[in-house]
Z-matrix of the N, CA and C atoms (Angstrom, degrees):
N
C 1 1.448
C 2 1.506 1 109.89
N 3 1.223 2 111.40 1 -8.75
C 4 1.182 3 126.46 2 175.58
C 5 1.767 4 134.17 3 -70.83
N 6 1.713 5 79.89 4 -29.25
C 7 1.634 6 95.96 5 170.04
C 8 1.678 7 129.66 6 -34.57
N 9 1.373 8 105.74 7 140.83
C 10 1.489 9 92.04 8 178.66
C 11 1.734 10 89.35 9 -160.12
N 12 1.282 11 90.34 10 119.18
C 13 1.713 12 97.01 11 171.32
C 14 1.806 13 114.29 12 -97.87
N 15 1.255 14 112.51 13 137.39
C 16 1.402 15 124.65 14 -169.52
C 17 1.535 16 100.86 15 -126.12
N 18 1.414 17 123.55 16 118.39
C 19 1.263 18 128.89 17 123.03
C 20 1.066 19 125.33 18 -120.97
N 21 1.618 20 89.38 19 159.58
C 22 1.742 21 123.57 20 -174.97
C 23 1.386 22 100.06 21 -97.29
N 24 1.339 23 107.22 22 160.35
C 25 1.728 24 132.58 23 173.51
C 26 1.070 25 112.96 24 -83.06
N 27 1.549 26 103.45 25 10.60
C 28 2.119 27 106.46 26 170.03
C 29 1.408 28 108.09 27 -95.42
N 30 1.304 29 122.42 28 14.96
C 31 1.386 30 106.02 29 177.27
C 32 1.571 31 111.38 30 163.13
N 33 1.403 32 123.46 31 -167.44
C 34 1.595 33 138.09 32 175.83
C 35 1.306 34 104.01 33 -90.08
N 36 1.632 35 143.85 34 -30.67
C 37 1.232 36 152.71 35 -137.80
C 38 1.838 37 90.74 36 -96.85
N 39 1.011 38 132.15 37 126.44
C 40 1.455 39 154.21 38 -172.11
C 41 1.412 40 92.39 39 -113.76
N 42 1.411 41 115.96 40 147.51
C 43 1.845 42 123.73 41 138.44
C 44 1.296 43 107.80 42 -126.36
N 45 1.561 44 118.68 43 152.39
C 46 1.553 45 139.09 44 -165.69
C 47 1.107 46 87.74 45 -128.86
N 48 1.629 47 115.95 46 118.30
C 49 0.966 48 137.70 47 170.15
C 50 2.122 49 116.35 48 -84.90
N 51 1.116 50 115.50 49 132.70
C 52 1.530 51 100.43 50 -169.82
C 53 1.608 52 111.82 51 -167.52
N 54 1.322 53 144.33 52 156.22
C 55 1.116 54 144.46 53 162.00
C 56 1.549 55 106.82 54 -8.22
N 57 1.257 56 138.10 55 -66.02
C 58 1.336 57 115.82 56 -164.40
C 59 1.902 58 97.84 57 -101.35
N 60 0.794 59 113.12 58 49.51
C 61 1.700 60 106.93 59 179.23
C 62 1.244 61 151.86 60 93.98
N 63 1.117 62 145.57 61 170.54
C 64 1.474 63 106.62 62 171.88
C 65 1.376 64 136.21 63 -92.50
N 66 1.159 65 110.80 64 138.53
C 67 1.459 66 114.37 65 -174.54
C 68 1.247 67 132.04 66 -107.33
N 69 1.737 68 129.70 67 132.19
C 70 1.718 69 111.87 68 -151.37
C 71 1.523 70 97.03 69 -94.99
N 72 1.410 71 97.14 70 135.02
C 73 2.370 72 95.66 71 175.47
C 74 1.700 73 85.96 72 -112.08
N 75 1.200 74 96.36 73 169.29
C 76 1.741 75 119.17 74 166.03
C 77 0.979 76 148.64 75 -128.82
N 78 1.186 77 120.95 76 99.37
C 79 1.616 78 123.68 77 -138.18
C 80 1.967 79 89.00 78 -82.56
N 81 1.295 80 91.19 79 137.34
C 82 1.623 81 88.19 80 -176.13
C 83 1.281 82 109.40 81 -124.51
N 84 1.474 83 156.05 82 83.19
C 85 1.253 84 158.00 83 -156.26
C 86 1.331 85 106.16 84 -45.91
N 87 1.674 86 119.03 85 163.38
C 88 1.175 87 140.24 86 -154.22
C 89 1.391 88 99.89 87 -108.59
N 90 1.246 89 140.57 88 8.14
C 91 1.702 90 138.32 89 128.02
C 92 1.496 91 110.42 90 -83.98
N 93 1.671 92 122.20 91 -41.30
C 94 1.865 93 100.33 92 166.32
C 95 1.503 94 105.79 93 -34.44
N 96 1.091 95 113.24 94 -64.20
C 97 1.946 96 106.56 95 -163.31
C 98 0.605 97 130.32 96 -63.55
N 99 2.182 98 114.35 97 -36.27
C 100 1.985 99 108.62 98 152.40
C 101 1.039 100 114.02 99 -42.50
N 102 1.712 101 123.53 100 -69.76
C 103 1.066 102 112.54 101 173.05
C 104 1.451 103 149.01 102 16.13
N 105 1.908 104 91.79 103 -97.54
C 106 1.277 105 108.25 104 149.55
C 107 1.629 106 141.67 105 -49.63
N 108 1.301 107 108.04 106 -69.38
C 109 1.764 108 97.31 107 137.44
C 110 1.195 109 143.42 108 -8.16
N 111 1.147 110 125.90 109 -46.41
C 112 1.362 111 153.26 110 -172.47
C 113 1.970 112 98.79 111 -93.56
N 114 0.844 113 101.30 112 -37.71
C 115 1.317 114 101.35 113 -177.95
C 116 1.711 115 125.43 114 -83.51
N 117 1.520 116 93.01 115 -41.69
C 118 1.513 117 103.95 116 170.38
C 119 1.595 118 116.36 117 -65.11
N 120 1.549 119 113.55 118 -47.70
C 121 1.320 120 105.08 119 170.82
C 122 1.592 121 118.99 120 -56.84
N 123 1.485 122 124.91 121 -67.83
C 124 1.386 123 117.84 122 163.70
C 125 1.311 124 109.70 123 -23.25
N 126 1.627 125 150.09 124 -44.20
C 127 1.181 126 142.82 125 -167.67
C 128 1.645 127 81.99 126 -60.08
N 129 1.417 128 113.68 127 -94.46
C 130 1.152 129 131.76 128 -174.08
C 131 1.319 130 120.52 129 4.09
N 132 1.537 131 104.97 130 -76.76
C 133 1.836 132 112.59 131 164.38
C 134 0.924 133 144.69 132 -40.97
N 135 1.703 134 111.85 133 -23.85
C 136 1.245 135 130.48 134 -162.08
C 137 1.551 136 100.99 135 -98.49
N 138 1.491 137 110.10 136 -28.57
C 139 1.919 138 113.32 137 167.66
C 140 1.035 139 120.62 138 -99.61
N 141 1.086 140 114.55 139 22.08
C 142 2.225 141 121.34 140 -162.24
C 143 1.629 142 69.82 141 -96.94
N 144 1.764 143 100.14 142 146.88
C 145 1.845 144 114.95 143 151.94
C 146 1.401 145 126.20 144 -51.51
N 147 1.587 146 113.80 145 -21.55
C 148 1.455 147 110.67 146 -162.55
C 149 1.652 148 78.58 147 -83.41
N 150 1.347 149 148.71 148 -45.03
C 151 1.382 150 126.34 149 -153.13
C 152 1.491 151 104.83 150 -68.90
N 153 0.922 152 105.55 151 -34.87
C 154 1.875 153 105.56 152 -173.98
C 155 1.450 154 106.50 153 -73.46
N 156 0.993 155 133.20 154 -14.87
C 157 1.672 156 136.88 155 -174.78
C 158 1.044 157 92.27 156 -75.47
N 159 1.682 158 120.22 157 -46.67
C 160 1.574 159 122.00 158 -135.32
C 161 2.149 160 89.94 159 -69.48
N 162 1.418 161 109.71 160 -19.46
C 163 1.239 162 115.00 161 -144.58
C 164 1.475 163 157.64 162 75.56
N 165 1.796 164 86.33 163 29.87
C 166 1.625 165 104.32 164 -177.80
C 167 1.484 166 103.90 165 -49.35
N 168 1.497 167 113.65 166 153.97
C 169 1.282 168 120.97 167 159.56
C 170 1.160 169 138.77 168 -11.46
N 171 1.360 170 111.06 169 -69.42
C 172 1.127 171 125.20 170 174.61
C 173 1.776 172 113.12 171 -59.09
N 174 1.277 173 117.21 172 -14.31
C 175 1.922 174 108.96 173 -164.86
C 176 1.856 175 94.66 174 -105.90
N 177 1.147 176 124.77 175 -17.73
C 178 1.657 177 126.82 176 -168.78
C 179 1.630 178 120.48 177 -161.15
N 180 1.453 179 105.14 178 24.34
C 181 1.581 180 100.21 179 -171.22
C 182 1.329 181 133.22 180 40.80
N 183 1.205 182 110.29 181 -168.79
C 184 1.853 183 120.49 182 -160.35
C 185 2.196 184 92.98 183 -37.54
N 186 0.820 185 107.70 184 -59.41
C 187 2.071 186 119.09 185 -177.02
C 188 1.347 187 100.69 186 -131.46
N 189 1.708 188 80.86 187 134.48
C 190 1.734 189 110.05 188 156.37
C 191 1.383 190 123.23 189 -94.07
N 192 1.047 191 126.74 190 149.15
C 193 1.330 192 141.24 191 -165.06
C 194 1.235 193 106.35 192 -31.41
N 195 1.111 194 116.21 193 -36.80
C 196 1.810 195 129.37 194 -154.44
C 197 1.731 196 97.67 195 -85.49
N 198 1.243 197 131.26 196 -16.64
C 199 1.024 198 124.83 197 -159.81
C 200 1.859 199 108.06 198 -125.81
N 201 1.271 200 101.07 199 86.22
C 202 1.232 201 109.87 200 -168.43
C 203 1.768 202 110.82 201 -102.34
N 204 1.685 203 115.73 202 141.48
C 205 1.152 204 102.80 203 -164.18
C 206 1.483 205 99.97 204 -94.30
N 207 1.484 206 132.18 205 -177.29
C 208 1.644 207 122.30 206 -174.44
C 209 1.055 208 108.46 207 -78.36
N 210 1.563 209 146.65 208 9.59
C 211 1.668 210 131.72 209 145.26
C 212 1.223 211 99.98 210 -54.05
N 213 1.745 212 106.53 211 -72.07
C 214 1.517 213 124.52 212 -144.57
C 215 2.020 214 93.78 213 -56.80
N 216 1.045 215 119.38 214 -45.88
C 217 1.177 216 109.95 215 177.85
C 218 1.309 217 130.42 216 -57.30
N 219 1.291 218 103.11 217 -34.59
C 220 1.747 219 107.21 218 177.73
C 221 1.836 220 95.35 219 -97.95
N 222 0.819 221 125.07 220 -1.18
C 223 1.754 222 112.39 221 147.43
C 224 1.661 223 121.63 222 -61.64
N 225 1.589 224 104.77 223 -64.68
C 226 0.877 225 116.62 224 172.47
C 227 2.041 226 119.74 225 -44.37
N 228 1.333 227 103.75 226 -47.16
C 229 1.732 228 108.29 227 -175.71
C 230 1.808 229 100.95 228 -72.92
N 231 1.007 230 127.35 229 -36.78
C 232 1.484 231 139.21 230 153.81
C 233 1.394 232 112.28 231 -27.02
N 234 1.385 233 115.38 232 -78.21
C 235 1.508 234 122.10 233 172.02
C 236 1.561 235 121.04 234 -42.81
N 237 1.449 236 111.73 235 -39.46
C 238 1.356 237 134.17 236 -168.19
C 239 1.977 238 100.40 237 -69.90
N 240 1.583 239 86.36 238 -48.14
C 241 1.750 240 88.43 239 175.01
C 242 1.619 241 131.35 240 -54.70
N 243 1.474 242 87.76 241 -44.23
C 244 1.282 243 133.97 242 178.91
C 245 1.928 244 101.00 243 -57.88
N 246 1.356 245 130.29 244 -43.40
C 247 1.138 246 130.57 245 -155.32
C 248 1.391 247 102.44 246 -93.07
N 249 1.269 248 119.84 247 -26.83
C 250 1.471 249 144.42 248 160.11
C 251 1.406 250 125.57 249 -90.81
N 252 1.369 251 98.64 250 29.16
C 253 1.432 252 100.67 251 -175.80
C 254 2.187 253 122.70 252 -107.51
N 255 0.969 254 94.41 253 114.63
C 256 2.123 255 78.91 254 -173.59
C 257 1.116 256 105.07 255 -6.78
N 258 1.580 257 121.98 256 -56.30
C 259 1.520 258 128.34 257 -126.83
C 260 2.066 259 85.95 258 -80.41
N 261 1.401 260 112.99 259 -17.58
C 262 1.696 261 92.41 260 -174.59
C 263 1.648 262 87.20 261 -119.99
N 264 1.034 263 131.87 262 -15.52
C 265 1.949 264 127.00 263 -175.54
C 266 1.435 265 99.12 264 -68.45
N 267 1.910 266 101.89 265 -47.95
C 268 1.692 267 98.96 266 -157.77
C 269 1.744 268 105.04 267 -94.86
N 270 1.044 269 126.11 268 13.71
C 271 1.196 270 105.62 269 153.43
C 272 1.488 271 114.97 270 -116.01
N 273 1.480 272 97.82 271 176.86
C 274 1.412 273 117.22 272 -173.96
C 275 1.270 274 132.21 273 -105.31
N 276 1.239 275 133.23 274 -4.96
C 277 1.488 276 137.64 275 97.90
C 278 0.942 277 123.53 276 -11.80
N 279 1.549 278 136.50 277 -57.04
C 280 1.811 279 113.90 278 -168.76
C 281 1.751 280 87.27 279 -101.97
N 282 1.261 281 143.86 280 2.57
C 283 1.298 282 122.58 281 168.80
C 284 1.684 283 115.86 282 -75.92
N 285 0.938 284 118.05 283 -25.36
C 286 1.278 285 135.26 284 -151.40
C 287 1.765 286 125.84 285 -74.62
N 288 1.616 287 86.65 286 -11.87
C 289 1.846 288 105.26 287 165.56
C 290 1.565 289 87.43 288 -164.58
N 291 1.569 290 96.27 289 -179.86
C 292 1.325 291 114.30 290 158.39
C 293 1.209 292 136.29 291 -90.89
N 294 1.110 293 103.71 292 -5.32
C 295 1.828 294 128.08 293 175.18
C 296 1.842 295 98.71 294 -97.62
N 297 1.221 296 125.53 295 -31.05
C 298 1.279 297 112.38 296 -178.59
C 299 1.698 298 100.36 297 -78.16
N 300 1.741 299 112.11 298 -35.77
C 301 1.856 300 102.89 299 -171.51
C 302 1.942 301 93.97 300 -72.86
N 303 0.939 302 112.50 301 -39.46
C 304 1.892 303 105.13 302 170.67
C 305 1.754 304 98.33 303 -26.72
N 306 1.316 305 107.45 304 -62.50
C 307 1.425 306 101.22 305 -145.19
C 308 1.472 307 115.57 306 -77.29
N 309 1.635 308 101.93 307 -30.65
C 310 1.712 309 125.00 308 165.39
C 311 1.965 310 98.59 309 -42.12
N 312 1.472 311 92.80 310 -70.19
C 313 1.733 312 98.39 311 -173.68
C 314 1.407 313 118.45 312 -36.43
N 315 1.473 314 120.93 313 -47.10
C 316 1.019 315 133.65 314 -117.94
C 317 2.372 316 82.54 315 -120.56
N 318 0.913 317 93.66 316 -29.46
C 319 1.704 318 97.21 317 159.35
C 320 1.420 319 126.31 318 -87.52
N 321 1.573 320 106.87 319 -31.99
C 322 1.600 321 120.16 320 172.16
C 323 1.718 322 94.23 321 -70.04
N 324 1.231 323 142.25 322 -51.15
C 325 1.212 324 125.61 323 -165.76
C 326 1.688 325 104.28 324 -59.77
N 327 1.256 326 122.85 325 -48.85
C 328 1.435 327 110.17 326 -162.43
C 329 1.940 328 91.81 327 -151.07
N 330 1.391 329 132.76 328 96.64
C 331 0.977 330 105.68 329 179.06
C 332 1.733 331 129.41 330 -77.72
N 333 1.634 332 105.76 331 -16.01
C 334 1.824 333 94.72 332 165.92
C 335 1.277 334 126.16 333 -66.74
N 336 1.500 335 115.84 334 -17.04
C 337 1.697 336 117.70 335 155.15
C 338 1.231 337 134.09 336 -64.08
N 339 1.808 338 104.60 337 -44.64
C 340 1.290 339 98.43 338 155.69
C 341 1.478 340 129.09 339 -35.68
N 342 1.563 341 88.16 340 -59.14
C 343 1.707 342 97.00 341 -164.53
C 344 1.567 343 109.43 342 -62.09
N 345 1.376 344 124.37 343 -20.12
C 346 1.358 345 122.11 344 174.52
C 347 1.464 346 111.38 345 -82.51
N 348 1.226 347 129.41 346 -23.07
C 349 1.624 348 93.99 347 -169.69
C 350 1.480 349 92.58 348 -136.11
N 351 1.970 350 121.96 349 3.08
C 352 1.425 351 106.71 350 176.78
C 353 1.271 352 109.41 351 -125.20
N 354 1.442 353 119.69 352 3.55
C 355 1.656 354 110.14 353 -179.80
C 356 0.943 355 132.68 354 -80.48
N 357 1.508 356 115.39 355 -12.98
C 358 1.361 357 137.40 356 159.37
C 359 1.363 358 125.34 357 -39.36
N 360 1.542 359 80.05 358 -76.03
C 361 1.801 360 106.03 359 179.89
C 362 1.707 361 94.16 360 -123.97
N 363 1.606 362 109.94 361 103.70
C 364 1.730 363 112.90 362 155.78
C 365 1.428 364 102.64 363 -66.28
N 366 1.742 365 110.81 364 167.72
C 367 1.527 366 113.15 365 -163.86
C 368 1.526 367 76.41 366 -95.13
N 369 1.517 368 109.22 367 154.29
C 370 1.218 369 135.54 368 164.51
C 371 1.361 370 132.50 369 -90.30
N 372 1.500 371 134.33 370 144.66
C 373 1.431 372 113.73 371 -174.98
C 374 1.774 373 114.49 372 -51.95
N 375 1.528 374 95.49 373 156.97
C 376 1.388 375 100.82 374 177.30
C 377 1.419 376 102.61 375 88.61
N 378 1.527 377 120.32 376 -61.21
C 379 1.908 378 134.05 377 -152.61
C 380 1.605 379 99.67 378 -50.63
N 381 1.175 380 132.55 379 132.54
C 382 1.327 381 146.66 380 170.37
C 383 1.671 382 110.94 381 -108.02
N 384 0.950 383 147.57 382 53.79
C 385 1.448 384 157.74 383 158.81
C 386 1.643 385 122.12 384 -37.83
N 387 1.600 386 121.29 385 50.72
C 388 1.286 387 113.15 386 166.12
C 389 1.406 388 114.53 387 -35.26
N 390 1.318 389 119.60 388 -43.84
C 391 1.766 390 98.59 389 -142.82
C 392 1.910 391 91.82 390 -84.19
N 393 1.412 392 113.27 391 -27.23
C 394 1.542 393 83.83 392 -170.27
C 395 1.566 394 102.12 393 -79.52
N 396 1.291 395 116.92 394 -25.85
C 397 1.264 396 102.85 395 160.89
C 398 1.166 397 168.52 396 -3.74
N 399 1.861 398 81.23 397 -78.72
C 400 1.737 399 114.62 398 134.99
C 401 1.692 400 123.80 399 -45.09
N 402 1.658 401 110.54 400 -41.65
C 403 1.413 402 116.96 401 179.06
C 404 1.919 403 119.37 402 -69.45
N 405 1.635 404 87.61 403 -34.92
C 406 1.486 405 92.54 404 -162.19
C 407 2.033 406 93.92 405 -83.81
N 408 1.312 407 128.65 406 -7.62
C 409 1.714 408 121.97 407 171.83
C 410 1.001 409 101.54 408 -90.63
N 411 1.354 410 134.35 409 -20.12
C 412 1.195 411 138.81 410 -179.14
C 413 1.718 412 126.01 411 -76.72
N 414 1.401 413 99.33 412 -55.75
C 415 1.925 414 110.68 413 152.88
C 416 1.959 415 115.73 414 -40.35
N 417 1.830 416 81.74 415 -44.90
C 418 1.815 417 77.43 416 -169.49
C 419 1.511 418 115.72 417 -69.06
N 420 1.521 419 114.07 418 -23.26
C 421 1.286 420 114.88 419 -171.44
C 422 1.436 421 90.62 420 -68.20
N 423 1.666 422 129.16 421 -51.54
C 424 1.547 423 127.83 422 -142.18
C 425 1.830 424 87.86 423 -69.28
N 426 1.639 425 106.32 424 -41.99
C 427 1.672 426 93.07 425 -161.96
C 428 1.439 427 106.33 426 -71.89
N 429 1.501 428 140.61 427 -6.46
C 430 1.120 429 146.45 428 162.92
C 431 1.774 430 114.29 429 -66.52
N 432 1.345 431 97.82 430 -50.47
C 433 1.447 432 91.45 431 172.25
C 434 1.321 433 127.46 432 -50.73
N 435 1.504 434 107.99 433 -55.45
C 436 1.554 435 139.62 434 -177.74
C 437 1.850 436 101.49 435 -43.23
N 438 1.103 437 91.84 436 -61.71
C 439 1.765 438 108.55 437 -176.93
C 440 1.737 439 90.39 438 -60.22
N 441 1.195 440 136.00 439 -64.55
C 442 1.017 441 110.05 440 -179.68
C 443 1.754 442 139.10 441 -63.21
N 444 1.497 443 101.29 442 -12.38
C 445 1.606 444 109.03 443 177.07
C 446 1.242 445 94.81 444 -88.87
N 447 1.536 446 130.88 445 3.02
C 448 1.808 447 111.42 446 -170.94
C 449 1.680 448 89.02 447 -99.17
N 450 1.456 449 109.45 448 -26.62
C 451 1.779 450 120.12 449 -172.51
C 452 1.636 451 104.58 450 -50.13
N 453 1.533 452 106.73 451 -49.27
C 454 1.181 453 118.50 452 -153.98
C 455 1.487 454 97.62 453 -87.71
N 456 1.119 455 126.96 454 -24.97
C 457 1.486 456 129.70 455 -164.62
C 458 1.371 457 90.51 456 -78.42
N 459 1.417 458 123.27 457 -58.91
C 460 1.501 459 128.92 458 -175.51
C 461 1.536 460 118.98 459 -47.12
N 462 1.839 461 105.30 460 -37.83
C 463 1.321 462 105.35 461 172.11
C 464 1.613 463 141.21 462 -70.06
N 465 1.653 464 83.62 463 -14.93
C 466 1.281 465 106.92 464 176.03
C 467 1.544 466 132.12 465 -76.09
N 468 1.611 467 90.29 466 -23.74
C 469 1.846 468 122.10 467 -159.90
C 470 1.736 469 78.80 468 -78.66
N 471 1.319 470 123.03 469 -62.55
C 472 1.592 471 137.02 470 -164.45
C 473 1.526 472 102.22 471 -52.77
């Protein structure tokens, strides 16, 4: 009954005065705990599986797989045609590994790309080649474009 709490205008820090002495409490304001609150959940979200699926930045850069623009998609359905196509099923050359139907596909989609970045050097078993990869979707988009600015130029000439 003795208790007697004292603060000063120097601060948040209280002492409770009482039978065994004084003791320091801490008054912690009601934005510290949003704050904090606010902070722990953001922790939370930011390591949960669903954020990394979603494809934040940090888990797959600028696009995730799933999000293909209408080149990359009609590259991709191209290849697909292409993989099912006589010209790589019915011969015997591109049956003959999986690195030889790569190279069948991969000339059936666009052959002046081929010829630019794989006729040199075809990929070899085992060989994993992102970057020409990267080079040879990249040619196909430009020679798609190209073919289409010569379409439009022509339509224009008429």
């Amino acid at each position: 009954a003795n208790d007697e709490i004292r603060g000063g205008n120097d601060g948040p820090d209280w002492t409770m005065r009482g039978g065994s002495g004084v003791v320091p409490l801490r008054r912690v304001s009601c934005r510290r705990w949003l704050l904090c609150l606010f902070v722990f959940f953001a922790a939370v979200l930011a390591t949960s599986p669903s954020a990394e699926a979603k494809g934040g930045k940090g888990s797959r850069g600028r696009r995730g797989k799933t999000h293909l623009g209408g080149l990359d998609k009609e590259y991709y359905m191209l290849r697909e045609e292409c993989s099912k196509s006589e010209a790589v099923l019915g011969s015997a050359n591109c049956t003959s590994s999986d690195v030889m139907r790569e190279n069948c596909v991969l000339e059936c989609v666009s052959p002046e790309c081929y010829a630019e970045i794989y006729a040199q050097d075809p990929l070899e078993e085992g060989e994993l080649d992102t970057t020409r990869g990267r080079l040879f979707r990249v040619c196909v988009r430009n020679a798609k474009k190209r073919r289409e600015a010569e379409r439009k130029q022509q339509d224009q000439e008429l």
